[in-house]
N, C-alpha and C positions, 0 to 999 in steps of 0.2 A: 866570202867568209860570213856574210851577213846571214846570208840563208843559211850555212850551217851554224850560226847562233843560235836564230829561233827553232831549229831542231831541237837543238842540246836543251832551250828552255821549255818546249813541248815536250819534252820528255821528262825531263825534273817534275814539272805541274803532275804529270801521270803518277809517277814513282811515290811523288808523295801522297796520293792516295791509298797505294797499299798498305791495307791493314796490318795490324801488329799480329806475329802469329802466320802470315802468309806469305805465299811467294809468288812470281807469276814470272815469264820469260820475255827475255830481250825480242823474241818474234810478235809475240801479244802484246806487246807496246808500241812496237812499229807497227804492227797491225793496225790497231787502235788508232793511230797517229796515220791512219791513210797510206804508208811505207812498206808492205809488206815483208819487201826487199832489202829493207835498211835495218834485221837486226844486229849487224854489225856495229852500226854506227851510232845506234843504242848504246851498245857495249863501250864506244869510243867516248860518249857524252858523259857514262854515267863515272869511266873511268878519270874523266877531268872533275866529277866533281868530290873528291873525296876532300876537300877542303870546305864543304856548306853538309855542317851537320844535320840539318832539314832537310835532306833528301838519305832515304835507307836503302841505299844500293844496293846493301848485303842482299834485300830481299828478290833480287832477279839475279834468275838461272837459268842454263839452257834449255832447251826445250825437252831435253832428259831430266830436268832438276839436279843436273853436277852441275858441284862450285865451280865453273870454268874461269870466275873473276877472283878467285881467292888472291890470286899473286899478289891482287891491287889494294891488299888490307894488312901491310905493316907487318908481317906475319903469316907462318901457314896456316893457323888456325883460326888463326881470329875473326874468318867468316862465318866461320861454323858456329863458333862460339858464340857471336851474336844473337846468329839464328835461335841455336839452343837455350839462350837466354832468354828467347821466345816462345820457346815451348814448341819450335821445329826442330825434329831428330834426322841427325844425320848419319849417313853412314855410309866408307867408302867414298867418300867426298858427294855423295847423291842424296840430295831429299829423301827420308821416309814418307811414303804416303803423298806422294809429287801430287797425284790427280785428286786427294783429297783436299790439299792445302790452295789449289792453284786457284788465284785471283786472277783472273780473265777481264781489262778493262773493258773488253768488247760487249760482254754479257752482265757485268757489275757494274757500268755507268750508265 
């Protein structure tokens, strides 16, 4: 369980880099994070952390930019709604403009 602690907090330190405004996908943080393999378990870490307001979950989506973590936000829309409150348009539960918005840690750190 230890080592999948410091995943879960290698992955929060990432998440909170992205910018207000952007998104980027649970593969591109695994990535980033040496994991290629593990955007799963991205989605697993980010899904435990909706209790520390200092990490902006909303902002990672699949690698299509669909809400695939919506469920995990209290509500169906209020991933979206976040987003849009940031000036990201959704639609269809899919990022507008995915390849425009996307924060790639791999190329932005």
């Amino acid at each position: 369980m230890a080592g999948e602690d410091n995943f879960f907090q290698k992955v929060y330190e990432v998440v909170r880099l992205i910018p207000y405004g952007r998104v980027t996908s649970y593969g591109a943080v695994a990535r980033y994070l040496g994991s290629s393999r593990s955007a799963r378990m991205v989605g697993w870490a980010l899904n435990s952390s909706h209790n520390m307001d200092d990490i902006p979950a909303h902002r990672v989506v699949n690698r299509m930019g669909m809400l695939t973590g919506k469920h995990h936000f209290g509500g169906t829309s209020a991933m979206q709604q976040m987003l849009e409150s940031e000036g990201v348009k959704v639609k269809g539960n899919t990022v507008c403009n995915f390849q425009g918005l996307l924060w790639d840690p791999n190329t932005e750190l």
